[in-house]
Structure formats: structure tokens, C-alpha cells
C-alpha positions, 0 to 999 in steps of 0.5 A: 452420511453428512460430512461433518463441518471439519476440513472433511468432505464438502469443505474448502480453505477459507482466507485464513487458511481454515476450512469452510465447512458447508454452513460457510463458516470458517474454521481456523485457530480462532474457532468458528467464524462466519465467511462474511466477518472475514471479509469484513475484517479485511474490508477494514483492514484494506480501509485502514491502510488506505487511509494510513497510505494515503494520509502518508502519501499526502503529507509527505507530498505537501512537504515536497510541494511546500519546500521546493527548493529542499526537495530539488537539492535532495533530488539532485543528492542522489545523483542519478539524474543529468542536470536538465532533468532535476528541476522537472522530476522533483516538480512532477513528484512533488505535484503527483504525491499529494495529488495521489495520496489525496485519491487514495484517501478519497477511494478514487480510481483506486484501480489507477492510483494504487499501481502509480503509488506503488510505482512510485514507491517502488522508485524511491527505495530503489533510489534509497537503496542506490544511494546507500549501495554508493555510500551516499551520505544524503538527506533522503528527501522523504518528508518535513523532517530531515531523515538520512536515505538508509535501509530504514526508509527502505524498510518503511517505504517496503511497509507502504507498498504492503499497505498499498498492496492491501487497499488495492486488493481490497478493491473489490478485485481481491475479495468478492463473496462466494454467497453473495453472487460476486457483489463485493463486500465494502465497510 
């Protein structure tokens, strides 16, 4: 006797959590929805934050690029560097953003970019977050507009490393067909 196309025999979770059934649609909350536009719909979505990230990434960095000055002092603000060191940090940070958020946005060697990016996010909000756990009272250095280094940036820049989480994955490491004999699926 045949299965039928439920979370019974002959079935296995699908991205969302659902059941396959051997038709290889995915069954879920929303009804039957073939494999492959799950897939695509991830495509996009990890196209989609690519370019949010990155066009992020790049605006943010040219302002650093744009305004040396203002970004030296806002690296100093956070007091977390010896004097020496400030000058060249914030020019390696202000050279490495809008160079990084260019790749991203281009989808070059997002293997590599997407780790540094979220390294680098990584260090701002622990930068962020140390600032506020001292009770600095700083510009948070992050873009053109003059923001207060606060939980919110933290939260925003913990939104970014999710986007980012999301265009790594989408890669082509994350999410390879099962039918399609592990070619990767790209919008």
C-alpha cells in the first residue's frame, strides 16, 4: 500500500518545517508548495539581504572614508585603543567597509567576505556595547548621521549579521537540491 503525501512514511522535513512527501512537495502551513520554489524563495531572500547588507555596508564606509577626521575621533571616543594604534585602525576600517560592502553587493568571494563583514560587525557591537556598559556618552561613529553608540545600534548591527548570516548561507553551501544532484539553486 502507497504512502500517502503526508508527514507519513516516505517523507522527510522540508525547509519550513513541513513534510516532503515523495512528489517532492513541501507541505506545511501554507499548503503544498513544490521543493524548488522553497528554494527559490530563499535565493531571493539571501539575494535581497545581500544587497540590503551591502549597499549598508558601502554607505556606511564611504562616510568613514569621506569624514576621516570625524571617524578618528569617534574611534578614539570608545577608548579602547592606545593612542598609536588610533590613526591606523580607523583608516583599515574606513578602507575595508566600502571595499567589503562593494563585494557583497557584487557577490565576489562571498566565501570570504561574508565572514570578514560579520567579524567586523561583530567588533562594532562589542565595541558599541562596551561603550554603553561604561557609560560613555559618544557618537557611535556608524554612518553620515550623528547616532548615539546605544543598545539600538547594537540591535541594528545584530540585524546585520543576520542578513549576513542569510546571504552566506545562501552561498550555495546552505542550500543545495536534493533533485537537482547538488547543483545550487541562484535567482
Amino acid at each position: 500500500m502507497k504512502a500517502s503525501g503526508g508527514a507519513g512514511a516516505g517523507s522527510s522535513a522540508g525547509p519550513s518545517g513541513g513534510a516532503e512527501a515523495p512528489d517532492g512537495r513541501v507541505r506545511g502551513a501554507m499548503g503544498a508548495v513544490p521543493r524548488s520554489a522553497w528554494i527559490r524563495g530563499f535565493a531571493v531572500l539571501g539575494f535581497a539581504c545581500r544587497l540590503a547588507v551591502g549597499g549598508t555596508f558601502l554607505a556606511t564606509g564611504a562616510a568613514k572614508f569621506i569624514q576621516p577626521a570625524a571617524f578618528v575621533r569617534a574611534v578614539e571616543a570608545y577608548q579602547l585603543l592606545p593612542d598609536w594604534a588610533v590613526v591606523p585602525v580607523a583608516a583599515l576600517l574606513a578602507a575595508a567597509e566600502p571595499l567589503l560592502g562593494a563585494a557583497l553587493l557584487l557577490g565576489l568571494r562571498l566565501d570570504l567576505v561574508c565572514p570578514a563583514l560579520g567579524g567586523l560587525t561583530l567588533l562594532f557591537m562589542g565595541a558599541i556595547a562596551s561603550a554603553v556598559m561604561r557609560g560613555l556618552t559618544i557618537d557611535c561613529g556608524c554612518s553620515f548621521l550623528s547616532e548615539r553608540a546605544g543598545w539600538a545600534a547594537v540591535a541594528r548591527d545584530g540585524a546585520l549579521l543576520l542578513g549576513l548570516g542569510v546571504a552566506w548561507w545562501q552561498r550555495g553551501g546552505g542550500h543545495k537540491s536534493r533533485r537537482g544532484g547538488g547543483q545550487v539553486v541562484r535567482p
